[in-house]
C-alpha positions in Angstrom: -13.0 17.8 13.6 -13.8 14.0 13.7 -17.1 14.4 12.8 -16.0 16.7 9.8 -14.0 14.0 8.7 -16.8 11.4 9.2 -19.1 13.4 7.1 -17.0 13.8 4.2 -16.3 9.8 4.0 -18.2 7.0 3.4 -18.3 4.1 5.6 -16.3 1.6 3.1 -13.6 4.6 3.2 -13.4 4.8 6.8 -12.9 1.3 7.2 -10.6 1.4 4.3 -8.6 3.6 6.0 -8.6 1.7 9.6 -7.2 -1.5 7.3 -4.9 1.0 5.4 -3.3 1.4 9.1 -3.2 -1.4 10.3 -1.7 -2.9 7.6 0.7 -0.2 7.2 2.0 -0.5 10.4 3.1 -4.2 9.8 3.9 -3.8 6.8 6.2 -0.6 7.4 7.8 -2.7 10.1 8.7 -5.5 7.6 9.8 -3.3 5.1 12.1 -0.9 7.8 13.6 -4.2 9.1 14.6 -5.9 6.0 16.2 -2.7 4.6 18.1 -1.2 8.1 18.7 -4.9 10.2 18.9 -7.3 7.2 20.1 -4.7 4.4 18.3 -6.2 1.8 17.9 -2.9 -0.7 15.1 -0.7 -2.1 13.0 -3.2 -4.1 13.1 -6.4 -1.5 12.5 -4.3 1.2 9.6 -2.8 -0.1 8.4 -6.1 -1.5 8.1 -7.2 2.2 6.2 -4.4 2.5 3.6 -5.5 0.2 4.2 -9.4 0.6 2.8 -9.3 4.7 0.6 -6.9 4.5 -1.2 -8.3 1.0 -2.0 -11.2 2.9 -3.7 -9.4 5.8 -5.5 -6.8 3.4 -6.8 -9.2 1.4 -8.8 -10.8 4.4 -9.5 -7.7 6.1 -10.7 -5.5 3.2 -12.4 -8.6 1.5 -14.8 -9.0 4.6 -14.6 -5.9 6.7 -14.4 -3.0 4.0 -16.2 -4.4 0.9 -18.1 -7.1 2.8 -17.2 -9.6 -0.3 -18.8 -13.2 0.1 -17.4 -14.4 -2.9 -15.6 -17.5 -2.5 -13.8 -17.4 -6.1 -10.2 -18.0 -7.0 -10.7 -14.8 -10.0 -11.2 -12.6 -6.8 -8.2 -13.8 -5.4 -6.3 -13.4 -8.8 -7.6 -9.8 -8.9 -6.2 -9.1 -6.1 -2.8 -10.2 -6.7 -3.0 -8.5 -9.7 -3.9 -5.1 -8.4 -1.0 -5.6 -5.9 1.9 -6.3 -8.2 0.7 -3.5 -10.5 -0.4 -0.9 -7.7 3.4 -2.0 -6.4 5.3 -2.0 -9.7 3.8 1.5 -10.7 4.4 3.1 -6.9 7.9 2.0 -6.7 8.5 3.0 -9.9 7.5 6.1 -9.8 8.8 7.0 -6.4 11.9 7.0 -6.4 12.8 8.7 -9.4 10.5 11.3 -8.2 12.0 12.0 -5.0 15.7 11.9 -6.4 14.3 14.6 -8.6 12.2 16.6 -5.9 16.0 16.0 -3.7 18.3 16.6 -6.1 19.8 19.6 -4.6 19.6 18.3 -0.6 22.5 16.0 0.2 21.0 13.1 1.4 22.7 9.7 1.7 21.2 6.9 -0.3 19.8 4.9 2.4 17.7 8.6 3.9 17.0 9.2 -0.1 15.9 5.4 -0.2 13.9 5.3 2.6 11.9 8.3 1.7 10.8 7.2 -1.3 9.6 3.9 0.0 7.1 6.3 2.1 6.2 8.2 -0.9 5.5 5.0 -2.7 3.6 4.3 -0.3 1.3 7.2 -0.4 0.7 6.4 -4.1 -0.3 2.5 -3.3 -2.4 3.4 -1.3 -5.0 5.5 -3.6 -4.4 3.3 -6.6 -4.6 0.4 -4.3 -8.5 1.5 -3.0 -9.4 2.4 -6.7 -8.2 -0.6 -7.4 -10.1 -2.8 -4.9 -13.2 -1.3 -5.0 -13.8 -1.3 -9.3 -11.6 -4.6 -10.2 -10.9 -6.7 -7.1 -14.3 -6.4 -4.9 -16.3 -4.9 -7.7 -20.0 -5.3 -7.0 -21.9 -6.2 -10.3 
């Protein structure tokens, strides 16, 4: 089965993926704690989110996944960039969705809430490699 799965991706997309968990499990620990201990709501919460683990992806993807030795302050821009608008898109679309998809299961908003920050997630995450590898890392 692993080597099914090795076959079918490349090597950047592997170690995309080992960054993607990483950094989703800090970042889904910030984002879980600031909504449930420190009941900061939907958007900050899943601002944490991004926030920590945008500054660990950055590093890791810039030098492990795309092996980037650009030392430019547009790169770092870029990224930034393709955060806020990966996020802004995600989150906007994700909850709507799920209330939608949920309508007819009675949920309370915090479940409701939290499960479309994990759906958001899931849609970061591809626009988030799309958008690393063509506008952030882009090789010319």
């Amino acid at each position: 089965m692993i080597e099914k799965i090795r076959k079918m991706l490349s090597l950047e997309q592997t170690r995309f993926i080992i960054v993607g968990v990483m950094n989703t499990i800090i970042g889904t620990a910030a984002m879980l704690i600031a909504y449930n201990i420190f009941h900061l709501g939907y958007w900050i919460s899943s601002a944490m989110d991004y926030i920590i683990g945008s500054i660990f992806s950055y590093f890791a993807n810039k030098y492990f996944t795309f092996k980037s030795e650009k030392k430019s302050m547009s790169e770092i821009v870029r990224f930034v960039i393709n955060i806020v608008v990966c996020y802004f898109i995600s989150y906007s679309v994700a909850k709507p969705v799920m209330e939608m998809v949920l309508k007819d299961i009675n949920l309370s908003v915090s479940i409701l809430e939290q499960l479309s920050m994990f759906f958001g997630m899931g849609i970061f995450m591809v626009l988030n490699y799309f958008g690393q590898k063509f506008f952030v890392f882009r090789k010319k």
